[in-house]
PDB file of N, CA, C and O in Angstrom, chain B, residues numbered from 101:
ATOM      1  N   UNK B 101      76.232  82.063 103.881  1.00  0.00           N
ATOM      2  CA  UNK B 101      77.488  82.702 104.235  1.00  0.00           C
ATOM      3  C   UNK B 101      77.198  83.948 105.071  1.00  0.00           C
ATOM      4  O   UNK B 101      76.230  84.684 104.880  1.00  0.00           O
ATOM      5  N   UNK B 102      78.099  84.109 105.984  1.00  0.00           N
ATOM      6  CA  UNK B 102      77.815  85.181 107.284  1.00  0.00           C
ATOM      7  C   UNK B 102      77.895  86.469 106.454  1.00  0.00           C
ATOM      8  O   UNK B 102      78.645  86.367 105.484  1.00  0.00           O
ATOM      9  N   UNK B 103      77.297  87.656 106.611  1.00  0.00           N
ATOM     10  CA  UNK B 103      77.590  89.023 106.290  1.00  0.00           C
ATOM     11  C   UNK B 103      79.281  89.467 106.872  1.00  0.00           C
ATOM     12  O   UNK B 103      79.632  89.414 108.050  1.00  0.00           O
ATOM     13  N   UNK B 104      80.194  89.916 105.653  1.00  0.00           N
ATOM     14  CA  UNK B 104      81.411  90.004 105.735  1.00  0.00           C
ATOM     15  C   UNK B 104      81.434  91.627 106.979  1.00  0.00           C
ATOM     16  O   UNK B 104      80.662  92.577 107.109  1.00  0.00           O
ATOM     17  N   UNK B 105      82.331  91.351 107.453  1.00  0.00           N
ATOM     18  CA  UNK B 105      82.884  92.126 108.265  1.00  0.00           C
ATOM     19  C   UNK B 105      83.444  93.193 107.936  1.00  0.00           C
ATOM     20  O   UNK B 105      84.396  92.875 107.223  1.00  0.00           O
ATOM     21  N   UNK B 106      83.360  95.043 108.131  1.00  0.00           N
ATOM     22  CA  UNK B 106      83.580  95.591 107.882  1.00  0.00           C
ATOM     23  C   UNK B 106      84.749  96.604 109.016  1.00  0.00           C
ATOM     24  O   UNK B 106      84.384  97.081 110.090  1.00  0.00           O
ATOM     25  N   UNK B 107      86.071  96.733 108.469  1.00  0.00           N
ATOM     26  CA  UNK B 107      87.222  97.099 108.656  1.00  0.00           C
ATOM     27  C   UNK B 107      87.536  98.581 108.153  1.00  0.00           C
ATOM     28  O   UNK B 107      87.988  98.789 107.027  1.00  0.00           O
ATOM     29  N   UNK B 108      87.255  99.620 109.094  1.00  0.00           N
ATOM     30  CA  UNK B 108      87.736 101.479 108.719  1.00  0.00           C
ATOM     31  C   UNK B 108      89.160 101.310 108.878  1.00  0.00           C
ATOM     32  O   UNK B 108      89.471 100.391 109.636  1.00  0.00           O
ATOM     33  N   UNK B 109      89.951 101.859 108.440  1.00  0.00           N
ATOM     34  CA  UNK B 109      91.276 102.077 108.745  1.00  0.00           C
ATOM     35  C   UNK B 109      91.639 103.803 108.468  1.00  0.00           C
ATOM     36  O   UNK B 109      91.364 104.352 107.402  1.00  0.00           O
ATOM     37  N   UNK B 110      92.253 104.465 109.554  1.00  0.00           N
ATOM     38  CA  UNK B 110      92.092 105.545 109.472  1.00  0.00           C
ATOM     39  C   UNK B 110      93.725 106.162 109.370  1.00  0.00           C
ATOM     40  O   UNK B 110      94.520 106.263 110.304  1.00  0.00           O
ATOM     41  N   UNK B 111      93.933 106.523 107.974  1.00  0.00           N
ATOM     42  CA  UNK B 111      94.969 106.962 107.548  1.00  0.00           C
ATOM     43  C   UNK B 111      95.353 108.487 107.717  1.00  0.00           C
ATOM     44  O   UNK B 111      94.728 109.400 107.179  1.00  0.00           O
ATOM     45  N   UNK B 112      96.446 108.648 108.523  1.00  0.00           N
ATOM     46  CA  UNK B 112      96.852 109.949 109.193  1.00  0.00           C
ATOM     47  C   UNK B 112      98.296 110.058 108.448  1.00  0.00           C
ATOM     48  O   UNK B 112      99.182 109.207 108.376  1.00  0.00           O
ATOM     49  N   UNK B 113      98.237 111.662 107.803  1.00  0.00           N
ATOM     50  CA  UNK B 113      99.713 111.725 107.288  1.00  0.00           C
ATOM     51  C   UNK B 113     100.909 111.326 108.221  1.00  0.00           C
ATOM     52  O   UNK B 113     101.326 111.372 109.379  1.00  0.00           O
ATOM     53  N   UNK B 114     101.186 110.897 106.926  1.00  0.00           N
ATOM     54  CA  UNK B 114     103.402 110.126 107.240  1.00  0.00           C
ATOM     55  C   UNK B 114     102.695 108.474 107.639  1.00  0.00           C
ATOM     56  O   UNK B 114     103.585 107.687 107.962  1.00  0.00           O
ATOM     57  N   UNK B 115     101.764 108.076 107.654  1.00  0.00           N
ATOM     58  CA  UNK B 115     101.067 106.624 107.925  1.00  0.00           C
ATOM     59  C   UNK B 115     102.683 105.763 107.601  1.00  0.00           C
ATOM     60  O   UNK B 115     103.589 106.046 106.816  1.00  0.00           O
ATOM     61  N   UNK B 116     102.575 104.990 108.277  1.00  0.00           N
ATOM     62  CA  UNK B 116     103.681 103.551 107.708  1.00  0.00           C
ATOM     63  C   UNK B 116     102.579 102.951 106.856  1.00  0.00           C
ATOM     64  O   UNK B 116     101.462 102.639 107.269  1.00  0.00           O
ATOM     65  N   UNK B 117     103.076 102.816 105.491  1.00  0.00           N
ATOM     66  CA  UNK B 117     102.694 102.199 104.129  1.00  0.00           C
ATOM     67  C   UNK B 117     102.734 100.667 104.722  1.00  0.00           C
ATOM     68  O   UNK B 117     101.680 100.087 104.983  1.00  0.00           O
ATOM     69  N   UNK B 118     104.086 100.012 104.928  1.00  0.00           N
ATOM     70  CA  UNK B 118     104.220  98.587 105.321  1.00  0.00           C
ATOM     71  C   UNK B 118     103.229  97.970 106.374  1.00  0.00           C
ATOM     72  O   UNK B 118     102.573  96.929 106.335  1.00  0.00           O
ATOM     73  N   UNK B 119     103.330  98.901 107.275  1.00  0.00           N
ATOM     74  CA  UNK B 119     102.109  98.358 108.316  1.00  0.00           C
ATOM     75  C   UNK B 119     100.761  98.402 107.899  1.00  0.00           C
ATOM     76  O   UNK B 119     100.087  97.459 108.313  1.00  0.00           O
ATOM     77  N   UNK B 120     100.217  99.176 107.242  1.00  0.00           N
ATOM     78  CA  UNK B 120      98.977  99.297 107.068  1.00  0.00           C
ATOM     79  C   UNK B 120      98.920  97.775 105.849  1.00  0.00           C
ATOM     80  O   UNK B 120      98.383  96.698 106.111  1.00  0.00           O
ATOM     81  N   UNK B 121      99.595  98.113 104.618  1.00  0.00           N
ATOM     82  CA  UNK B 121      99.401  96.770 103.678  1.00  0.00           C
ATOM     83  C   UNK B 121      99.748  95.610 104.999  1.00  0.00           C
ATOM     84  O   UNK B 121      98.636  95.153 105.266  1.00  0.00           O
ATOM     85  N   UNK B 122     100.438  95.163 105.623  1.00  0.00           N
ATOM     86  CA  UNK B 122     100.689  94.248 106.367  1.00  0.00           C
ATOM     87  C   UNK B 122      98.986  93.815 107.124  1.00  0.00           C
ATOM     88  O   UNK B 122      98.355  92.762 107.023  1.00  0.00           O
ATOM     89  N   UNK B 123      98.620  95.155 107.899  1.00  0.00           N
ATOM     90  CA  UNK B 123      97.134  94.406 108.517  1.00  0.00           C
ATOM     91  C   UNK B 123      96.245  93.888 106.797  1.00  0.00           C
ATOM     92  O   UNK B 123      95.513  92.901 106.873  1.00  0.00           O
ATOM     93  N   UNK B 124      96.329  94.329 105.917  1.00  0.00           N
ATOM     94  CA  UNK B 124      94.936  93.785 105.142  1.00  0.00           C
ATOM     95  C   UNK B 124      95.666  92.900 104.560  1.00  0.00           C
ATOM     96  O   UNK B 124      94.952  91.906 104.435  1.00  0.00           O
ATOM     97  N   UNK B 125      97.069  92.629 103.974  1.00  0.00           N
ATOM     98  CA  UNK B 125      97.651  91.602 102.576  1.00  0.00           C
ATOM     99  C   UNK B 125      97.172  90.216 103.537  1.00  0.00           C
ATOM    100  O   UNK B 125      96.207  89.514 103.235  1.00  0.00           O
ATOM    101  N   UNK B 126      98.125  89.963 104.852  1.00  0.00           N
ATOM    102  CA  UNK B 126      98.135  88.890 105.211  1.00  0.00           C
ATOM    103  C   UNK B 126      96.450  88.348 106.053  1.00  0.00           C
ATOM    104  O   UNK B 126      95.664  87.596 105.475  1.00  0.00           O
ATOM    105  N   UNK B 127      96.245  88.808 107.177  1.00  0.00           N
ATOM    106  CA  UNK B 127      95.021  88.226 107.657  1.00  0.00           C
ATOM    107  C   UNK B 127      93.899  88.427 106.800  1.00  0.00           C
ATOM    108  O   UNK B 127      93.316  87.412 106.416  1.00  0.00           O
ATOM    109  N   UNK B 128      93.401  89.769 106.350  1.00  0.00           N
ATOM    110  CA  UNK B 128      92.268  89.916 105.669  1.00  0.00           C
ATOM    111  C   UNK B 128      92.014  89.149 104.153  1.00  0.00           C
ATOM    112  O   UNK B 128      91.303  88.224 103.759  1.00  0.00           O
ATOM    113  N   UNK B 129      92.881  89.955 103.621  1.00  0.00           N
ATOM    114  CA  UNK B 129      93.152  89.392 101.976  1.00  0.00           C
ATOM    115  C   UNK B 129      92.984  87.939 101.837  1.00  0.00           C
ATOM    116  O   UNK B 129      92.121  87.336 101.201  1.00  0.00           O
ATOM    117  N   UNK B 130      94.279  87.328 102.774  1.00  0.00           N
ATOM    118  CA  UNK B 130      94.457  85.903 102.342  1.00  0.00           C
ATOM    119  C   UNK B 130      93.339  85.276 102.969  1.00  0.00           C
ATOM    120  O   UNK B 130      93.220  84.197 102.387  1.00  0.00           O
ATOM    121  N   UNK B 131      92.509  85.368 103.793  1.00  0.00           N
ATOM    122  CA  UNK B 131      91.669  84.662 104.284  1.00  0.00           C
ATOM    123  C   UNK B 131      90.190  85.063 103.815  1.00  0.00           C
ATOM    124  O   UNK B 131      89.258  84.642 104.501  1.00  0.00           O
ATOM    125  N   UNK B 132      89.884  85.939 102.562  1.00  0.00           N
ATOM    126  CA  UNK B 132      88.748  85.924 101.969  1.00  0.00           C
ATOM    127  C   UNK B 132      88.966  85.320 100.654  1.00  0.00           C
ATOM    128  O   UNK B 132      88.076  84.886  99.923  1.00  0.00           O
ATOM    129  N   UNK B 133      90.631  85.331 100.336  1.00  0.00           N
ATOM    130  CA  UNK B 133      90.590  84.282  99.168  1.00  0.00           C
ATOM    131  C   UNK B 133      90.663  83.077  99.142  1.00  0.00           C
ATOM    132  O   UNK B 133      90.807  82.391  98.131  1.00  0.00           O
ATOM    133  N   UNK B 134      90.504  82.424 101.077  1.00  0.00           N
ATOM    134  CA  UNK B 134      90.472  80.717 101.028  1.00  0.00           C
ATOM    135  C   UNK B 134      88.964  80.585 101.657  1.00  0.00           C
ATOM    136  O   UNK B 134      88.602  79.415 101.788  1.00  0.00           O
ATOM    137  N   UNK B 135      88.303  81.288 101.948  1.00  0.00           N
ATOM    138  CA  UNK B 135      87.094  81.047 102.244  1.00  0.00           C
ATOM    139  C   UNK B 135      86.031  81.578 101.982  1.00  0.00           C
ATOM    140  O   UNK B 135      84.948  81.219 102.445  1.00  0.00           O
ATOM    141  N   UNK B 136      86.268  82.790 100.965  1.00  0.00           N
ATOM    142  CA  UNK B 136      84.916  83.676 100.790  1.00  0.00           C
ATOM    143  C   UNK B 136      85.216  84.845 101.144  1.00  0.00           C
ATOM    144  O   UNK B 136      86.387  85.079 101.445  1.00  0.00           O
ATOM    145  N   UNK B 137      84.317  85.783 101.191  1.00  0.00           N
ATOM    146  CA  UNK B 137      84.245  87.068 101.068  1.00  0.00           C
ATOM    147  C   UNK B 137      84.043  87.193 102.721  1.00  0.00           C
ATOM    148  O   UNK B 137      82.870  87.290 103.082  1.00  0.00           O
ATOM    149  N   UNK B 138      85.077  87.199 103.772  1.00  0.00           N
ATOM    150  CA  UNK B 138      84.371  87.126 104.967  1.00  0.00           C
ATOM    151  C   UNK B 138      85.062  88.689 105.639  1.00  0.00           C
ATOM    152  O   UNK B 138      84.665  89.050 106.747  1.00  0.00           O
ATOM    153  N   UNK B 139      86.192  89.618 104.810  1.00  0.00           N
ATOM    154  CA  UNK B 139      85.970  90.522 105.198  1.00  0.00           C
ATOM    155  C   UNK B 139      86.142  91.623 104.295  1.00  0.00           C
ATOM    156  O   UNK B 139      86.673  91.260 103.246  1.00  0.00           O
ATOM    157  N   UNK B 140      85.837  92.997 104.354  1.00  0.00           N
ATOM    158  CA  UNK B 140      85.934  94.604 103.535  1.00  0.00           C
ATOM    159  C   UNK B 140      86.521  95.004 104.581  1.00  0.00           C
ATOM    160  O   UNK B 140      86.417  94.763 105.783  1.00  0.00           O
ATOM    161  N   UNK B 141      87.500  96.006 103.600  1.00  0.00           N
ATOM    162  CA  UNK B 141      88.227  97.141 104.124  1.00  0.00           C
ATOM    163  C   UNK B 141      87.984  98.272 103.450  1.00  0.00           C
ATOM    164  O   UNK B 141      87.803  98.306 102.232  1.00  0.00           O
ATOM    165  N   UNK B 142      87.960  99.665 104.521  1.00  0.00           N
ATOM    166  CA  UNK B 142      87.572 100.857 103.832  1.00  0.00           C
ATOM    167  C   UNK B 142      88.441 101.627 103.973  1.00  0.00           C
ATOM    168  O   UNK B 142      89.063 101.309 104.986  1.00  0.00           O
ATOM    169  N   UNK B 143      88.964 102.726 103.388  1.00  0.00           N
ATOM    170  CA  UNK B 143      90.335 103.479 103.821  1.00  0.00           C
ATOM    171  C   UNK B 143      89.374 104.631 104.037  1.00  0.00           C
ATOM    172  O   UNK B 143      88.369 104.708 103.331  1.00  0.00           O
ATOM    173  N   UNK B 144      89.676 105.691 105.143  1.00  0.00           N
ATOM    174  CA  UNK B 144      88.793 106.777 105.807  1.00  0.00           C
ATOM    175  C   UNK B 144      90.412 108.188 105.983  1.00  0.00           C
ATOM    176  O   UNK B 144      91.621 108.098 106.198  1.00  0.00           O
ATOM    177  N   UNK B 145      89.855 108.824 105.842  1.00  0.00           N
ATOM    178  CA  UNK B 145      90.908 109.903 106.410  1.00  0.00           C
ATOM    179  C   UNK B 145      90.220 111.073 107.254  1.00  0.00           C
ATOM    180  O   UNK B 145      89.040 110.846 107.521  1.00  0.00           O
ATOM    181  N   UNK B 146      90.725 112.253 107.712  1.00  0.00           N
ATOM    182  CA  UNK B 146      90.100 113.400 108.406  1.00  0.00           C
ATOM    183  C   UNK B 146      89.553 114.147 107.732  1.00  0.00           C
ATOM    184  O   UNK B 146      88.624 114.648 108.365  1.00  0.00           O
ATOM    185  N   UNK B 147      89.658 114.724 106.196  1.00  0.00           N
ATOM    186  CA  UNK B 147      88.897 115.086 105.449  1.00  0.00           C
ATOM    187  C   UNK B 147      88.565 114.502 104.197  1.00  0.00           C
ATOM    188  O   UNK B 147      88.212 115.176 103.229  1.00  0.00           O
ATOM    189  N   UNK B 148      88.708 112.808 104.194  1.00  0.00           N
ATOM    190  CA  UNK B 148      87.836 112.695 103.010  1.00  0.00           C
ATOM    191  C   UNK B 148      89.565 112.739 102.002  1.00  0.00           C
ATOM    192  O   UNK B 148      89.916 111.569 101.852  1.00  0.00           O
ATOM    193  N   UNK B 149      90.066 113.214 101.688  1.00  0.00           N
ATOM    194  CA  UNK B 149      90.561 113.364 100.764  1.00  0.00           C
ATOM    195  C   UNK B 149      92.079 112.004 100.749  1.00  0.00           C
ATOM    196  O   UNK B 149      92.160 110.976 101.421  1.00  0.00           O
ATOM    197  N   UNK B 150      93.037 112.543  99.757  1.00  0.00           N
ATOM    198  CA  UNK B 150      94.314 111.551 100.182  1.00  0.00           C
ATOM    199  C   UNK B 150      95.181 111.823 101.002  1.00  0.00           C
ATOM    200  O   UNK B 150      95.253 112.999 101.357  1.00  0.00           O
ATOM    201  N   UNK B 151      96.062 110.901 101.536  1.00  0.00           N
ATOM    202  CA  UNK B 151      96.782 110.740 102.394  1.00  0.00           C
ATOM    203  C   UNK B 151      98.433 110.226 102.133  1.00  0.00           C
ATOM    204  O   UNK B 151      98.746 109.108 101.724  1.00  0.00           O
ATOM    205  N   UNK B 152      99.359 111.305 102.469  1.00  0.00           N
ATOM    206  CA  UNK B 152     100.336 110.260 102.000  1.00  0.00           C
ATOM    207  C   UNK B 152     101.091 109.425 102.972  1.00  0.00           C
ATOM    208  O   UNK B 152     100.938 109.576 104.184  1.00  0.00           O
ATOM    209  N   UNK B 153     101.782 108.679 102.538  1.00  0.00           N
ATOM    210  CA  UNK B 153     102.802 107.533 103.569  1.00  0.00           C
ATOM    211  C   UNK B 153     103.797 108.740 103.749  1.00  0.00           C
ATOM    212  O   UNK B 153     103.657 109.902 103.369  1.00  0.00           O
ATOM    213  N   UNK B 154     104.856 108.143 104.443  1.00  0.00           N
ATOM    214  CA  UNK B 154     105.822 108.161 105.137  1.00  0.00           C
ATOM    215  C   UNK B 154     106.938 107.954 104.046  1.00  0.00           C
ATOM    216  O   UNK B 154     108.039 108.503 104.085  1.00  0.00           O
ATOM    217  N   UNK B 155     106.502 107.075 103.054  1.00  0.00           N
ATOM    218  CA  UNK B 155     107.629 106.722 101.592  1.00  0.00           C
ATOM    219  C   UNK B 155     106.885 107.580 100.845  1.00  0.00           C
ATOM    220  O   UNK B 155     107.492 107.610  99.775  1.00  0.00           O
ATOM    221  N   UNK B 156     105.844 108.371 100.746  1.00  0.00           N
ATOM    222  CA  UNK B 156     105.818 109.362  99.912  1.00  0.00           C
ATOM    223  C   UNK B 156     103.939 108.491  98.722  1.00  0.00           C
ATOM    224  O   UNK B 156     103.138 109.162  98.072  1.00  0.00           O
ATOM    225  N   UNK B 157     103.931 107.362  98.871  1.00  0.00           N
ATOM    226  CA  UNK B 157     102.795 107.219  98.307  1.00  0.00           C
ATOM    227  C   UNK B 157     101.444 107.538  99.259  1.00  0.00           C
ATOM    228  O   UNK B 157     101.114 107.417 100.439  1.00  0.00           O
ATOM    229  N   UNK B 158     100.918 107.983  98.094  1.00  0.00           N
ATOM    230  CA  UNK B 158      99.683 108.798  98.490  1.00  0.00           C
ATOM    231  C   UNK B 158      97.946 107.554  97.994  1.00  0.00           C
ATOM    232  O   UNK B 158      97.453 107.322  96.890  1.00  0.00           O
ATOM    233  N   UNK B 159      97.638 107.191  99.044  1.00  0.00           N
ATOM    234  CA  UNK B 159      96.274 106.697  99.050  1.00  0.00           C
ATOM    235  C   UNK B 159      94.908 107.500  99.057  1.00  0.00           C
ATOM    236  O   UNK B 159      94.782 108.522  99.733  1.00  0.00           O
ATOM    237  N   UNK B 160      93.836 106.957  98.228  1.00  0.00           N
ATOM    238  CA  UNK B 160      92.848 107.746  98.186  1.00  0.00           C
ATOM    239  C   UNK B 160      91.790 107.492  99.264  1.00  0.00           C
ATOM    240  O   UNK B 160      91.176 106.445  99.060  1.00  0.00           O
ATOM    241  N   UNK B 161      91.417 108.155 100.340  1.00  0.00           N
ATOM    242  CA  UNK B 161      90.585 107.446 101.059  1.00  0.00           C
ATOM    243  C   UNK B 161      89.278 107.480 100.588  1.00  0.00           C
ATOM    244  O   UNK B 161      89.059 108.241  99.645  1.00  0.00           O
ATOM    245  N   UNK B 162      88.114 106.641 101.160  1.00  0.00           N
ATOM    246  CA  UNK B 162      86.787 106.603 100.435  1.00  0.00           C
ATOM    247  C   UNK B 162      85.962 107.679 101.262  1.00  0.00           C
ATOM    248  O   UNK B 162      85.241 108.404 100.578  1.00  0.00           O
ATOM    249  N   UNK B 163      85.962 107.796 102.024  1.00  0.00           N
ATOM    250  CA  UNK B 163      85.142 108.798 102.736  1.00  0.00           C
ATOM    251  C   UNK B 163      86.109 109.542 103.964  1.00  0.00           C
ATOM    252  O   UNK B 163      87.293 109.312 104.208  1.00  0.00           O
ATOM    253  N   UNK B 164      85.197 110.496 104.633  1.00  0.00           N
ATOM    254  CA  UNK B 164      85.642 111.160 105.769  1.00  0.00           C
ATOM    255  C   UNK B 164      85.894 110.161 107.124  1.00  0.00           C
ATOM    256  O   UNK B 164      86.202 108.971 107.050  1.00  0.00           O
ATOM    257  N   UNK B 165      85.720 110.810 108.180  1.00  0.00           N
ATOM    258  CA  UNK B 165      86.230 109.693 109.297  1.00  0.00           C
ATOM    259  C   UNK B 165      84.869 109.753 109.631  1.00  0.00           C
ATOM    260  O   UNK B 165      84.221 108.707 109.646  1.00  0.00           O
ATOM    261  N   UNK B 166      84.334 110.844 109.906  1.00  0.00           N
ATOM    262  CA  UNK B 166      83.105 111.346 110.700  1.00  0.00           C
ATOM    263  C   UNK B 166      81.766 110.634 109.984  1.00  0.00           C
ATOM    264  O   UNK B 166      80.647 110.590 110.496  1.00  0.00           O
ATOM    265  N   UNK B 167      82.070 110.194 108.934  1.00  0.00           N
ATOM    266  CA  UNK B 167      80.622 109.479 108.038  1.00  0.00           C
ATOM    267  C   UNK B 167      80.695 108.265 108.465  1.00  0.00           C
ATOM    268  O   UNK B 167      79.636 107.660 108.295  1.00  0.00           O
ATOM    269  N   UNK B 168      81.776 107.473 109.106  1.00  0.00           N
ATOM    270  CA  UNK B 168      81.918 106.259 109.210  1.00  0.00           C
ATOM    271  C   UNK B 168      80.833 106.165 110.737  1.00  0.00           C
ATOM    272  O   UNK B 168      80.894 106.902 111.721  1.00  0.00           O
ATOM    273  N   UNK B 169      79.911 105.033 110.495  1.00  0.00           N
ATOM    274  CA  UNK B 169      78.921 104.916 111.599  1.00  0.00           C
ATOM    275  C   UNK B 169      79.576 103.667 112.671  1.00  0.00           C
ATOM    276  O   UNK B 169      80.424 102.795 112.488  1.00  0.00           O
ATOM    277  N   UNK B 170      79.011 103.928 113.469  1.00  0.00           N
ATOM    278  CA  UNK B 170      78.942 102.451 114.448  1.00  0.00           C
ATOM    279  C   UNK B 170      78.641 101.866 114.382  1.00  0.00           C
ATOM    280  O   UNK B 170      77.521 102.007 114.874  1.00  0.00           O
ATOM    281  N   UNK B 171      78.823 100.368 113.832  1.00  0.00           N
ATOM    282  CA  UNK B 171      78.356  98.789 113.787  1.00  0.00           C
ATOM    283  C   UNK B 171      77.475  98.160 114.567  1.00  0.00           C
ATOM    284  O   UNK B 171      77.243  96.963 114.395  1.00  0.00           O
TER     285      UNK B 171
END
């Protein structure tokens, strides 16, 4: 099996909540649960810390933006 593909997504306050779940629920999600583990997603922000939506929920990102390397 190929090494899964790795996806930063870089969450900036007031983010649209819907859009962001929209890129990972449908293409990513559903297509590592019919074939394998073929991709990761990482949530990144400007300092590392959380971020809230636009509806007011707040995500934790995993790291800074600046740690994230080039592929």
């Amino acid at each position: 099996m190929p090494t899964p593909q790795d996806f930063h997504f870089l969450l900036l306050p007031e983010f649209s909540s819907i859009g962001f779940m929209s890129a990972i629920d449908k293409p990513l999600r559903v297509a590592n649960r019919f074939s394998g583990e073929l991709y990761r997603w990482h949530i990144v922000s400007v300092d590392g810390g959380p971020v809230a939506a636009s509806n007011g929920i707040s995500l934790n990102a995993e790291c800074v933006i600046d740690s994230v390397k080039d592929a």
